[in-house]
ZAMARGU-4260 file (C-alpha; in steps of 0.2 Angstrom, whole numbers, plus 5000, padded with zeros to 4 digits):
<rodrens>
0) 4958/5719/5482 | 4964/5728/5498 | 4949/5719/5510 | 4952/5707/5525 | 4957/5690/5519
5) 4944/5683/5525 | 4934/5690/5509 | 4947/5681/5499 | 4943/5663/5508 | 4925/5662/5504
10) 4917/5646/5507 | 4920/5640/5486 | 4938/5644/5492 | 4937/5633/5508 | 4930/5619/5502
15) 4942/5619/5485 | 4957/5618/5499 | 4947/5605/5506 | 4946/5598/5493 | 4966/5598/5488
20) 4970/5592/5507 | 4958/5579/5507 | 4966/5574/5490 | 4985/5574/5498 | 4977/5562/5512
25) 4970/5548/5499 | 4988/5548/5489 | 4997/5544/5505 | 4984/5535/5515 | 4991/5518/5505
30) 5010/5520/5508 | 5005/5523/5527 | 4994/5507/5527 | 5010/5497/5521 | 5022/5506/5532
35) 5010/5505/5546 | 5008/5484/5544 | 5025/5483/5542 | 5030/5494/5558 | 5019/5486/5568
40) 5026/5467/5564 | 5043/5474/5568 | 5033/5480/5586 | 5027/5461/5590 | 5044/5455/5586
45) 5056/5467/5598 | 5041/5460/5610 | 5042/5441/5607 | 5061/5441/5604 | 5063/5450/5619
50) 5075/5466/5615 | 5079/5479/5622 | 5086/5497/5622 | 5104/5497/5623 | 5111/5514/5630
55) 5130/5514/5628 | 5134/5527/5642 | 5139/5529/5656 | 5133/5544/5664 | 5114/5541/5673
60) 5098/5547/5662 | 5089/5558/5672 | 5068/5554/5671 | 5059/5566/5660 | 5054/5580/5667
65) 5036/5584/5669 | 5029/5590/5654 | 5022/5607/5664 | 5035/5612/5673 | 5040/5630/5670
70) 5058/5632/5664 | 5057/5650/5658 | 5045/5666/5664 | 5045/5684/5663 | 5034/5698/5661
75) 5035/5703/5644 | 5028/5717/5632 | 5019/5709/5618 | 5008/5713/5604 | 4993/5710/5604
80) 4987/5706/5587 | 4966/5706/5590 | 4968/5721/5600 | 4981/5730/5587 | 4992/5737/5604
85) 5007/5729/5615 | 5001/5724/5630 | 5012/5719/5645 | 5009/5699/5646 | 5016/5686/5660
90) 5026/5675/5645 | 5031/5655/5650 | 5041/5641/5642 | 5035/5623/5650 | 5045/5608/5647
95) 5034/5602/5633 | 5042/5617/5625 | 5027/5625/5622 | 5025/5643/5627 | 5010/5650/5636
100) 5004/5669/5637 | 4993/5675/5650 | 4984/5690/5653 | 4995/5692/5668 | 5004/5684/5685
105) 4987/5680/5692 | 4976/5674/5681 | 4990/5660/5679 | 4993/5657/5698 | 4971/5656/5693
110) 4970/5643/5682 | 4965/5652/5671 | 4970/5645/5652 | 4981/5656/5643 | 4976/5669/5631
115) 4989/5661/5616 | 4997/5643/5616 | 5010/5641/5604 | 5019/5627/5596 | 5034/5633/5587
120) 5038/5622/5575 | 5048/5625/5559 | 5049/5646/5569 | 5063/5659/5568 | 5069/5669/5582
125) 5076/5686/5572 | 5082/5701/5584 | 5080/5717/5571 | 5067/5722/5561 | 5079/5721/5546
130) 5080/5702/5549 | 5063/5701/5551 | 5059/5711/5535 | 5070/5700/5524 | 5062/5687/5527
135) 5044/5691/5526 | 5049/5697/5509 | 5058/5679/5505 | 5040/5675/5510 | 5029/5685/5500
140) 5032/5685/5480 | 5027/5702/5475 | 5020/5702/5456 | 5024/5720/5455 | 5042/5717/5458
145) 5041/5734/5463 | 5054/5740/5481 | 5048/5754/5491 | 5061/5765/5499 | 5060/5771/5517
150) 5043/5760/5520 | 5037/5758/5538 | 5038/5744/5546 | 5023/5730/5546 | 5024/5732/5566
155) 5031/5748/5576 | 5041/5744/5591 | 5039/5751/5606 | 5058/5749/5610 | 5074/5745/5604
160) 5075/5728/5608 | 5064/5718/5599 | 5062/5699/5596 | 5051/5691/5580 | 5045/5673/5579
165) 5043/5670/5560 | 5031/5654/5559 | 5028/5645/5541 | 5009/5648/5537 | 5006/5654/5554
170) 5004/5672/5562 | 5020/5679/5567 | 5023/5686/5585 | 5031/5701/5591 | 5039/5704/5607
175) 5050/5718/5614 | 5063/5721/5629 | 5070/5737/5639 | 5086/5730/5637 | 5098/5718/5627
180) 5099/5704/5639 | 5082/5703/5642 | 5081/5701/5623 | 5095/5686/5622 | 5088/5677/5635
185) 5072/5676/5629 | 5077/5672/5611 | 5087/5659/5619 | 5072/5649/5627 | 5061/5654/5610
190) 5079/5645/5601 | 5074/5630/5612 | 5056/5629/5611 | 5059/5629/5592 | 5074/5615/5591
195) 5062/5603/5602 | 5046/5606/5593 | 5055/5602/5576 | 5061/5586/5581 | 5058/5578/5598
200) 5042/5569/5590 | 5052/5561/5577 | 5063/5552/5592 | 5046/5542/5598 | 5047/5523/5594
205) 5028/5519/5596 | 5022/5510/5580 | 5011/5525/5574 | 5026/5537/5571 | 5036/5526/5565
210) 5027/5520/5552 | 5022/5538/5549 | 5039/5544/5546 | 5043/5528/5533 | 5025/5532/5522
215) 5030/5551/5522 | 5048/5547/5515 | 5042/5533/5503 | 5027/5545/5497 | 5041/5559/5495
220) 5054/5547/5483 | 5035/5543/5475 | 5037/5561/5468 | 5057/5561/5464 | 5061/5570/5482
225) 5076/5560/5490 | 5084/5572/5500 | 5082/5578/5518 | 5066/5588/5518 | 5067/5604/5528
230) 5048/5605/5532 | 5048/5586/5540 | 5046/5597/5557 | 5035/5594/5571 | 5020/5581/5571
235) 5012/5571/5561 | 4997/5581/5559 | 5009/5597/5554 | 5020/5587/5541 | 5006/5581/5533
240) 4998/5599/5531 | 5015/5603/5525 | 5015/5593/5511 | 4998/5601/5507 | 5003/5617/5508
245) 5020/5615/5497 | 5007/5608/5482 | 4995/5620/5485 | 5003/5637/5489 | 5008/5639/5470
250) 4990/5638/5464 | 4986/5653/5478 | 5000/5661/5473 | 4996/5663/5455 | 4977/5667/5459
255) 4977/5678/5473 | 4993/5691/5472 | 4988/5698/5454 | 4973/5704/5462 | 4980/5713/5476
260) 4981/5731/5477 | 4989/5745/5491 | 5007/5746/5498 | 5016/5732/5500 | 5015/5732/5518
265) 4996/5732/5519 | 4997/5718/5504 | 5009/5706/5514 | 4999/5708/5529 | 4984/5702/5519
270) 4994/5688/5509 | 5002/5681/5526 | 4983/5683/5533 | 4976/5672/5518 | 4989/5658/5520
275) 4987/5656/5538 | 4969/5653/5536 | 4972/5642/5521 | 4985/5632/5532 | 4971/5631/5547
280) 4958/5622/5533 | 4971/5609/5528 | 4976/5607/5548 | 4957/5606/5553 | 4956/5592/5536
285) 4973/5583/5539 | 4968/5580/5556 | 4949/5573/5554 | 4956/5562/5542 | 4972/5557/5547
290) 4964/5549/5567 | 4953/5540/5555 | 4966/5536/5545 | 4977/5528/5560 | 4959/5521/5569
295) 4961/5509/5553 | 4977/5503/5555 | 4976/5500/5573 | 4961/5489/5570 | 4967/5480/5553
300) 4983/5476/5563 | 4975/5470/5577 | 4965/5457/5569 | 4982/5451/5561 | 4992/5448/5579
305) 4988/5432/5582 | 4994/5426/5563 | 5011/5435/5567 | 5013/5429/5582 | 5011/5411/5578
310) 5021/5413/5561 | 5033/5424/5567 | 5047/5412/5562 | 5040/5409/5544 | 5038/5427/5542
315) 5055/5430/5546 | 5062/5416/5535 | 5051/5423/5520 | 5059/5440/5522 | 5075/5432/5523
320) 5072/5422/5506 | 5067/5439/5498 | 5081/5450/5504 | 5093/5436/5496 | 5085/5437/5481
325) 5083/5456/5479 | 5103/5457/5486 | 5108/5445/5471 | 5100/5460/5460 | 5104/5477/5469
330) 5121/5473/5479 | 5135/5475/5467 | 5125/5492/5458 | 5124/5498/5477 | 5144/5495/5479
335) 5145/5502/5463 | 5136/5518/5467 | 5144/5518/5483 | 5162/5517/5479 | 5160/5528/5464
340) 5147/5544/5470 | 5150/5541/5489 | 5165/5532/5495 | 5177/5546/5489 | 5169/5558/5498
345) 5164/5554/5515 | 5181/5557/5524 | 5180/5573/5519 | 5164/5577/5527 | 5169/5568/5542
350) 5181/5581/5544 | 5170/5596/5541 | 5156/5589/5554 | 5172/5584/5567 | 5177/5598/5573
355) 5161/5611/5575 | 5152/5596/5585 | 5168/5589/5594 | 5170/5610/5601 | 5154/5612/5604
360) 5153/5594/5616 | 5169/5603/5623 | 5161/5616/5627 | 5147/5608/5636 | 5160/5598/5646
365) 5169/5616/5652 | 5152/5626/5657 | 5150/5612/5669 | 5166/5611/5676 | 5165/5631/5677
370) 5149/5632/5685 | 5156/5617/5697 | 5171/5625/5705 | 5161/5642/5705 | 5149/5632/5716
375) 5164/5626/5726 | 5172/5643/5729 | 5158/5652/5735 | 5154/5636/5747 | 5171/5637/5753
380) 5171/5658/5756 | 5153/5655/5764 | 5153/5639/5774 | 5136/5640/5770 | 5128/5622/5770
385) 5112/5631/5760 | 5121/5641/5748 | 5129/5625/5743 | 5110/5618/5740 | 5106/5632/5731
390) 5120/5631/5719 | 5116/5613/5717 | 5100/5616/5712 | 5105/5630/5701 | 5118/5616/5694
395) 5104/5607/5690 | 5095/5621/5681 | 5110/5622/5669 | 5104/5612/5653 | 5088/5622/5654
400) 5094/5639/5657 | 5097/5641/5639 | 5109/5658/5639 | 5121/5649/5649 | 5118/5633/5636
405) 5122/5647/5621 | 5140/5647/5621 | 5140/5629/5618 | 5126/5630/5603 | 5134/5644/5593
410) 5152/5633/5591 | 5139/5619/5580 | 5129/5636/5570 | 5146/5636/5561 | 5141/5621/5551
415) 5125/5630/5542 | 5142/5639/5533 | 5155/5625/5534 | 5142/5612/5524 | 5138/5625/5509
420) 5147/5614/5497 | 5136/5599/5501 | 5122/5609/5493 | 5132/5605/5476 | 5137/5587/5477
425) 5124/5580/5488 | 5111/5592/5484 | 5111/5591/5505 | 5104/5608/5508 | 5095/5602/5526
430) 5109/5610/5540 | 5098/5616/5550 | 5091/5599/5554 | 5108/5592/5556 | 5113/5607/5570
435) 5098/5607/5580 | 5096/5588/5583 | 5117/5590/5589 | 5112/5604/5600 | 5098/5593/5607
440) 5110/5580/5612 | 5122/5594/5618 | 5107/5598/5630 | 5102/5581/5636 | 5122/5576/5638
445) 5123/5592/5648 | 5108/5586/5659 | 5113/5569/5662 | 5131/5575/5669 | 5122/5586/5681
450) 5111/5573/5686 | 5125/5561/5690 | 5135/5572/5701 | 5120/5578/5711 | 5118/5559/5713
455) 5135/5557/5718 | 5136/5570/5729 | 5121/5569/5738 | 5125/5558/5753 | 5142/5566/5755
460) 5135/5583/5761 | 5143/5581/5777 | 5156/5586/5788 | 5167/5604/5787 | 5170/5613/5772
465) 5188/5608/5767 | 5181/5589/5767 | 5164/5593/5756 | 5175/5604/5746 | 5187/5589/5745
470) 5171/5578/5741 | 5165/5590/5725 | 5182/5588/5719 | 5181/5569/5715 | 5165/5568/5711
475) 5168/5580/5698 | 5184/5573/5692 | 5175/5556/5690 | 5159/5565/5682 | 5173/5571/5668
480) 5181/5554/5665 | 5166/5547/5661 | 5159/5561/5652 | 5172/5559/5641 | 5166/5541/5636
485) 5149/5545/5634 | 5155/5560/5622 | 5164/5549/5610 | 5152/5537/5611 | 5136/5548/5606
490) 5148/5559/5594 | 5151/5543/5582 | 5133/5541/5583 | 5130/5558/5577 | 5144/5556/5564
495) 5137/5540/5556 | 5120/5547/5558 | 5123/5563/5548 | 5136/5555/5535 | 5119/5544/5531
500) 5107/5558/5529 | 5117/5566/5520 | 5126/5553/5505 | 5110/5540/5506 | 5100/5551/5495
505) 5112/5553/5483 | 5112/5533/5482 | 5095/5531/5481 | 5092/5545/5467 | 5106/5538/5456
510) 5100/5516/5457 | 5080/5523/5456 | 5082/5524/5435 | 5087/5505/5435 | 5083/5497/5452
515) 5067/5504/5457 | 5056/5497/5441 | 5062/5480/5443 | 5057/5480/5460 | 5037/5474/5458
520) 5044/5457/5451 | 5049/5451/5469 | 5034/5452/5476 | 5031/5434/5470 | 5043/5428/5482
525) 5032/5435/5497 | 5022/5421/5504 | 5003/5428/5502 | 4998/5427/5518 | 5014/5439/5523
530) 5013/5452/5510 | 5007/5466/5523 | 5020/5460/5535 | 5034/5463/5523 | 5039/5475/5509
535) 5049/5476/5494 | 5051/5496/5494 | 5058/5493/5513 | 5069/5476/5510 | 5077/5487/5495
540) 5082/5502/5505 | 5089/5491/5520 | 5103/5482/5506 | 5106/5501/5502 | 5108/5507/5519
545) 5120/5492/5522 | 5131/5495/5509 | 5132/5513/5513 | 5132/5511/5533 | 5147/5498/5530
550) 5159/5511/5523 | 5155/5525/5535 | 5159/5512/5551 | 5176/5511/5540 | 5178/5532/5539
555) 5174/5533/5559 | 5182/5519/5566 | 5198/5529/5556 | 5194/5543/5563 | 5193/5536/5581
560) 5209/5525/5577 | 5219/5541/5574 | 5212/5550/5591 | 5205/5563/5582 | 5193/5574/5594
565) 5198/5563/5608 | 5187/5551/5599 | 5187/5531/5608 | 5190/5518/5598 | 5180/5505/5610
570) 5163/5506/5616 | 5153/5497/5628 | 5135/5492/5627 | 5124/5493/5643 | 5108/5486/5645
575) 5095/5498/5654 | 5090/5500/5669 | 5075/5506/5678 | 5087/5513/5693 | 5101/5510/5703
580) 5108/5515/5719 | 5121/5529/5718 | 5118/5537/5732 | 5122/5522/5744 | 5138/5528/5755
585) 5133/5515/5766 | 5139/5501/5755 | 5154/5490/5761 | 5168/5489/5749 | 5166/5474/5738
590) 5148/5474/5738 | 5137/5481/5725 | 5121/5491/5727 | 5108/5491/5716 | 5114/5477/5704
595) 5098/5472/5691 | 5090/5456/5691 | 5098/5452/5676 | 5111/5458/5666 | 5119/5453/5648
600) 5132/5464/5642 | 5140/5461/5627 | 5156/5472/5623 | 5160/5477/5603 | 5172/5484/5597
605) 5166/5500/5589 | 5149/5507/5592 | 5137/5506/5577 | 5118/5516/5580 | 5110/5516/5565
610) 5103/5535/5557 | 5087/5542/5564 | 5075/5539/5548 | 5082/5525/5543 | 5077/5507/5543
615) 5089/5494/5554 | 5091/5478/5543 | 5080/5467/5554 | 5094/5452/5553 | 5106/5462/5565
620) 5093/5466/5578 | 5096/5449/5586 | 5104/5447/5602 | 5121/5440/5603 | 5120/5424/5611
625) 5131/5408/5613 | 5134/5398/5595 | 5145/5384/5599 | 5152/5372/5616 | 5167/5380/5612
630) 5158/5398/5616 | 5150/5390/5631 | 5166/5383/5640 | 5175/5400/5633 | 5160/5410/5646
635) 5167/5397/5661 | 5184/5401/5660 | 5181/5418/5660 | 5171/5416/5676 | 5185/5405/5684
640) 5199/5418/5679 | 5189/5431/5688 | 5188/5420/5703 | 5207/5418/5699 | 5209/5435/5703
645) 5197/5437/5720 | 5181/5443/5714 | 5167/5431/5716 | 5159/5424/5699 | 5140/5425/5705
650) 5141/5443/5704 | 5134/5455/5690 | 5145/5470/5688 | 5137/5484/5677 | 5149/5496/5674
655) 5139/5513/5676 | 5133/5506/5693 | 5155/5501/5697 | 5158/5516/5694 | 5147/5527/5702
660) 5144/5518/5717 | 5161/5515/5720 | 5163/5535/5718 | 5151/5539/5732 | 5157/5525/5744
665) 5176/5532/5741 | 5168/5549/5744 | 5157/5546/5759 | 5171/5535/5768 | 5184/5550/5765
670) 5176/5564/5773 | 5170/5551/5787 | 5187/5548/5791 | 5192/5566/5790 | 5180/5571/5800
675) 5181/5559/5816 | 5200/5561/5812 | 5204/5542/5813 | 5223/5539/5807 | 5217/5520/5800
680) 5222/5517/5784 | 5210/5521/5771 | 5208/5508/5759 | 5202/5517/5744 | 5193/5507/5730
685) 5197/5514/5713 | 5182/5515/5700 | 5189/5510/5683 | 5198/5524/5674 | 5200/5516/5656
690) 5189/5505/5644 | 5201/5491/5648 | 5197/5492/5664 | 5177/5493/5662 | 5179/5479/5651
695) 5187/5469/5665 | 5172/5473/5676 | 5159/5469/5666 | 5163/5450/5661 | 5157/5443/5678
700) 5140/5435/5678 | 5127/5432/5692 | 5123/5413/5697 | 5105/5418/5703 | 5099/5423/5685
705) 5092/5406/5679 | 5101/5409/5662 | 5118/5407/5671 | 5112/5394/5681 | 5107/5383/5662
710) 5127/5390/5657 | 5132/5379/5672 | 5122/5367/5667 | 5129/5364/5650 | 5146/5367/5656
715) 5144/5349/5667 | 5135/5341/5651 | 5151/5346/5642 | 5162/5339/5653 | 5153/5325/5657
720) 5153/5321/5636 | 5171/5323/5636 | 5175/5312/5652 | 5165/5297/5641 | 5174/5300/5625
725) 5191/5301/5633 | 5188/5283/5643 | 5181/5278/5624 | 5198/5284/5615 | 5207/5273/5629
730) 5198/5259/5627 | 5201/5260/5607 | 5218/5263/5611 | 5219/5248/5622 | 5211/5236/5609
735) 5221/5242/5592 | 5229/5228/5584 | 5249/5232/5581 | 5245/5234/5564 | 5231/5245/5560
740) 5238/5259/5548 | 5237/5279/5558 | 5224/5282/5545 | 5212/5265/5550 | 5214/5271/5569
745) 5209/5289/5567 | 5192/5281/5557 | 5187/5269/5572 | 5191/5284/5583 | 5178/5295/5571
750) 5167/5280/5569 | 5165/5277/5586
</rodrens>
């Protein structure tokens, strides 16, 4: 059966994989119809409860960068797979991570659309035909079981430096380069079109993919998966077809390859040919099917807002009543579970994931600091005010010029080795997951350090070349410090995140047996009108996660106790901001620019983000906020003891904002001085150089924001209360007879 594949997918073929996606579609559309409900209440509630993102750094996020901006482009030779030749083809990577190619040059500087857009999720970049050849054979499950020696490969290269893009149920791509840094450069940018692709959909928060994400890992344990799932890659509409495919490429399997005759090169062509069109019916069905699927949802939950919004507290409490009820069950076979197939274990890993991700941040934190004083050199052998702009802008290019970024992504690769005996234990065999979303916050870290220093330098690009060179130097040194910070911070983060991913599924498998059936029984307990608001399958899964997330806080907060990785042990929430003013050298000491309307900062101990993919317990999402007079008259004292110390209580201080500002006013006022060569004493304002310090700074509150102005309010209600008691006790005391026992005195005093 040597023909084209198209003579293998005949339209009975077609519609039976139709038929199969269409099939997939039905048995999840009801997990997504709960998950979606469920997401969307959570939505509301964020909404009405008013919360907020919390970023815990310090360094400034720069905006995203528009989606078509072109971050990588070359001419290249590629192979034309409709014209059966290589062709040379003007080859682009957006920031979307897509990649474009176009006839050539012009017919892009045109308009014209590109000959192929492609969307490299779930790809592999390989760099020799012998890579490429093992893995198409991986792919292809010969029957025959028959080797051929000396075979020719699928596609001749016209060079010696080739580059493969392997794409699961997709056509593969072939590209080739006159020399080997042509060819590293370009897997590089492929490497990052690839690591975005597979997971920067999964970091939206909008209702629709959350509650996608939820329904594909319920639907999954539906089946006995528990694990990380290597093909939850890309979006929705590609996971979905996924799923399809795993269940359906046995069946083609079985059918098809018997029947196939010719050499195995001709028959894999065929085979890979067969399944891409396969995968593009599913696609074509998933899709239909899964807009209508969301139009549904989107309707049904709009119809419901005005319920949730005016039983929002009742929903709440109803939750509440069930996870107590579920927790009386579930809690002490979770600890159980936990101490006994967990607990033992998780230092252990902590180590292993330590130090690969802890070098590779380092790394990051060097290349910057290289490319900085390179930038500075060559400023100072030029004098040349626009070289120095054009290393700056080069600077800025760093997180996307992705050879540069390598050396930094190849110290976290070691992992894929390092975690081998997780495959074992945890049946944890999802690595690759693990190192590209690490590298993805290498990348974004990288970017926001480069955007605060070009923000702090910015106005202090004045003056001769010892007092700019003087000026890079602390804006760099300040950069450092508080990369440092934001390292830790996001480091834990990754540690707890992964620690999850990795040890929940073990818990979930092992309390399924003798948890999981007794869970229908608490539905009763679900108000009726609030059954789509709230789940048992999620309430279940949240005690889980607490039981699990409590003992990894106890493993990091160890590790950072112990300074291992230069690891902090505090860290500092800070409430986002839309923008602030970095850039203003202007400012007068004392003053700050750019200060928010409104600012609540609470500083905790240890920072706790919860794992991508998992559900945050609902209870803990809600805002810190005054309990008791005692907390209230706590907050004034605070504000005296600042006035105590000469800063003025009606001012917000945000600590990112303290210390950068204060960076670029030190800055701009230095080189002004050295350049009109004033002897006056320069009164330099430090920006905080330890957490203490940024602690310090960030108790102060604002009178103009009205929530301060009720804090006053209830201060004086306070005192006033205790001025009338204490003229109350006097007059009791003035009135006691001689002879009432301590124990009567203390009643009237109570009574009274």
């Amino acid at each position: 059966m040597g023909g084209s594949s198209s003579s293998l997918l005949d339209d009975n073929k077609c519609n039976y994989i139709r038929g199969r996606a269409e099939a997939e579609l039905k048995n999840f559309s009801p997990h997504y119809r709960r998950q979606y409900a469920v997401a969307f209440f959570r939505q509301l509630r964020d909404e009405v409860e008013q919360h907020r993102t919390v970023q815990t750094q310090l360094l400034k996020h720069k905006q995203h960068t528009e989606p078509g901006k072109v971050l990588h482009e070359e001419v290249i030779t590629y192979y034309s797979a409709e014209l059966k030749k290589w062709k040379e083809r003007y080859v682009l990577v957006r920031a979307d991570y897509s990649l474009e190619i176009h006839e050539n040059y012009d017919t892009f500087l045109n308009g014209t659309s590109p000959m192929v857009r492609l969307l490299p999720a779930g790809g592999a970049v390989l760099t020799s035909e012998d890579q490429y050849t093992a893995l198409a054979d991986r792919f292809f499950p010969d029957p025959s079981g028959v080797s051929e020696e000396n075979a020719p490969p699928m596609v001749s290269m016209p060079d010696q430096f080739p580059v493969y893009l392997w794409q699961p149920y997709q056509k593969h791509s072939y590209f080739c380069f006159h020399s080997a840094d042509s060819q590293k450069s370009f897997a590089a940018a492929l490497g990052d079109c690839i690591r975005h692709q597979n997971h920067d959909y999964q970091k939206k928060t909008k209702c629709e993919v959350q509650a996608f994400l939820e329904a594909v890992q319920f639907y999954r344990q539906e089946k006995g998966h528990y694990g990380s799932w290597e093909m939850l890659i890309g979006k929705d509409v590609q996971v979905l077809s996924n799923l399809v495919m795993e269940e359906l490429l046995p069946s083609l399997q079985t059918e098809l390859l018997p029947k196939m005759k010719g050499k195995k090169n001709d028959r894999k062509r065929i085979w890979f040919a067969i399944v891409e069109d396969a995968y593009n019916v599913v696609t074509s069905q998933v899709s239909t099917g899964l807009a209508a699927l969301e139009e549904e949802c989107r309707a049904a939950t709009k119809q419901q807002e005005g319920l949730i919004r005016s039983d929002m507290d009742q929903i709440l409490n109803s939750k509440n009543f069930l996870a107590g009820k579920l927790n009386a069950t579930v809690s002490q076979p979770a600890v159980k579970c936990c101490m006994e197939n967990v607990q033992p274990y998780l230092s252990s890993i902590l180590e292993e994931l330590m130090g690969p991700i802890s070098s590779g941040f380092s790394e990051v934190r060097f290349l910057f600091e290289t490319e900085v004083n390179k930038m500075s050199n060559d400023y100072q052998e030029s004098s040349s005010i626009d070289k120095l702009k054009k290393g700056l802008a080069e600077l800025g290019n760093l997180p996307f010029t992705s050879l540069k970024m390598q050396p930094c992504y190849r110290k976290v690769d070691v992992l894929r080795e390092q975690l081998q005996d997780l495959r074992n234990r945890f049946k944890f065999s999802n690595t690759d997951r693990l190192v590209q979303i690490t590298q993805n916050h290498m990348q974004q870290i990288m970017d926001n350090v480069v955007h605060t220093f070009e923000q702090l330098l910015s106005n202090s690009l004045q003056g001769g070349p010892s007092q700019i060179c003087s000026a890079v130097e602390k804006v760099k040194q300040r950069v450092l410090k508080q990369y440092d910070y934001d390292s830790s911070t996001l480091r834990k983060k990754l540690f707890q995140e992964a620690l999850v991913e990795i040890t929940m599924p073990t818990m979930q498998k092992s309390l399924a047996p003798s948890c999981k059936p007794e869970l229908q029984r608490f539905e009763q307990y679900i108000f009726a009108d609030y059954t789509n608001f709230i789940q048992v399958e999620n309430v279940y899964d949240e005690i889980i996660f607490q039981t699990l997330q409590s003992e990894i806080d106890k493993v990091v907060k160890e590790a950072a106790n112990m300074k291992k990785h230069n690891l902090f042990v505090d860290s500092i929430d800070f409430p986002c901001e839309s923008q602030s003013s970095l850039t203003d050298s202007r400012t007068q000491p004392g003053s700050i620019p750019g200060s928010p309307a409104k600012h609540v900062v609470h500083p905790i101990e240890d920072a706790n983000p919860q794992a991508e993919g998992n559900r945050v317990p609902e209870s803990q999402d809600q805002p810190a906020l005054p309990e008791s007079p005692e907390s209230i008259v706590s907050a004034k004292n605070e504000q005296q003891e600042s006035s105590a110390v000469g800063i003025d209580p009606g001012i917000t201080i945000n600590a990112e904002s303290v210390t950068l500002s204060m960076a670029s006013v030190d800055i701009a006022n230095d080189v002004e001085d050295e350049r009109t060569q004033e002897n006056a004493v320069h009164k330099e304002i430090q920006a905080p150089d330890n957490l203490k310090e940024i602690r310090d700074l960030i108790t102060i509150v604002r009178p103009e924001d009205p929530g301060d102005q009720e804090l006053d309010s209830h201060v004086e209600l306070l005192e006033q209360e205790e001025s009338v008691l204490k003229e109350q006790l006097r007059t009791l005391e003035s009135d006691r007879p001689e002879n009432n026992e301590p124990g009567e005195e203390s009643g009237m005093a109570l009574e009274k």
